[in-house]
C-alpha positions in Angstrom: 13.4 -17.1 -22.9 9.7 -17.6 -22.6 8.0 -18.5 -19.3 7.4 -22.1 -18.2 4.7 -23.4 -17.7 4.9 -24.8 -14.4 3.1 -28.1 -12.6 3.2 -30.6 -10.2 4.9 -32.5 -12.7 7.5 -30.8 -13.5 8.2 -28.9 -10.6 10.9 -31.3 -9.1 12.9 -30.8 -12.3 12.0 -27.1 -13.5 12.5 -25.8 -10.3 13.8 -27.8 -7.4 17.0 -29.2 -9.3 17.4 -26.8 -11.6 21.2 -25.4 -12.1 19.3 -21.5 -12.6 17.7 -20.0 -9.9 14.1 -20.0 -10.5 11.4 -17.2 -10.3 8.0 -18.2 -10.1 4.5 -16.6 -10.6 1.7 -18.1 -8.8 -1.2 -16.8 -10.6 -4.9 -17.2 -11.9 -6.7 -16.3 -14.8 -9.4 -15.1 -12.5 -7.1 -12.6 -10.5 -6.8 -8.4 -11.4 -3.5 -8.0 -10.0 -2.4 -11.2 -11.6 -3.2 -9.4 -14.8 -1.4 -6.5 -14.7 1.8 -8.6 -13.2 1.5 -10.9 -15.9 3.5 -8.5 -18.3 6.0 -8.0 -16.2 7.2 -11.4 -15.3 7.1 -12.0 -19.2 9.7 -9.2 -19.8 11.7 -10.4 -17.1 11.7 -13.7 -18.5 13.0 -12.4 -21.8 15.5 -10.0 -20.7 17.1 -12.5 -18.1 18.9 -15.0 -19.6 20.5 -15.7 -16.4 17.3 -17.1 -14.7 14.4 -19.6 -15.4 10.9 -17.5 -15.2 8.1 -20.2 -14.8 3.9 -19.7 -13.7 1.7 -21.7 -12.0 -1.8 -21.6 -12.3 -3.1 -22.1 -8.7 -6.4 -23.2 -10.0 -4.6 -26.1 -11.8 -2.1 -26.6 -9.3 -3.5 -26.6 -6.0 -0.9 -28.9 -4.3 1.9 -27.1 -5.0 0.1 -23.4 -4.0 -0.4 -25.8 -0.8 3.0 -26.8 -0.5 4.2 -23.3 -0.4 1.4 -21.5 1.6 0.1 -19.4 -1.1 -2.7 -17.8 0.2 -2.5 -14.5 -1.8 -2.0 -14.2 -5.4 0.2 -13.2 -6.9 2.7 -14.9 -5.3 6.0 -14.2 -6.9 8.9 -16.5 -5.2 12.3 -17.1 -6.3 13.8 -20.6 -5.6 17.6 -21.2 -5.7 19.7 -24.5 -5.3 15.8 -26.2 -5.0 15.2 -23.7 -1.8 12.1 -20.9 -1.7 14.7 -18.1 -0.5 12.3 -15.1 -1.4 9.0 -14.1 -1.9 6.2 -11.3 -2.2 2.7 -11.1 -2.5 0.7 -8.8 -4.3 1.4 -6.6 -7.8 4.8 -5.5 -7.8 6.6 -3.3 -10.0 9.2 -5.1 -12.4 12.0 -3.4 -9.9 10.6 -4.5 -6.5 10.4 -8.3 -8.7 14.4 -7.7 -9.7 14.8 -7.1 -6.2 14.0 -10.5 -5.6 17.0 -11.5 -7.5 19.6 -9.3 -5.2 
């Protein structure tokens, strides 16, 4: 499954009730390390049926980076049963992000 495209939106209904937990990137277009992790969170969202991968674009989205103190990107957090239960900052490798999912 592709990534979402996450915003303030949709956010209630993508994320906070969704039946899946929920990784998302918080990234920008302007940001290195959001680069290189780009890639990686769109393998994971196609090899992982068992998840929703979504992005959000923290130039576009300002509240919600807000809402959940994002003050590093990227911000990878994984939501489950509409709760932030996990999160790191900084480029990862894929296995450190799957180790979100543990």
């Amino acid at each position: 499954m592709a990534e979402l495209t996450i915003t303030k939106a949709n956010f209630q209904s993508e994320v906070l009730d969704s039946d899946k937990p929920v990784l998302v990137d918080f990234w920008a277009s302007w940001c290195g390390p959001c680069k290189m992790l780009g890639p990686v969170i769109s393998e994971i969202a196609e090899e992982r049926s068992d998840i929703k991968v979504g992005k959000v674009n923290v130039d576009d989205e300002q509240d919600l980076a807000t809402q959940f103190g994002v003050m590093s990107i990227p911000f990878v957090a994984l939501f489950k049963n509409g709760e932030l239960v996990k999160s790191t900052v900084g480029f990862q490798p894929k296995e450190n992000i799957l180790s979100l999912l543990d």
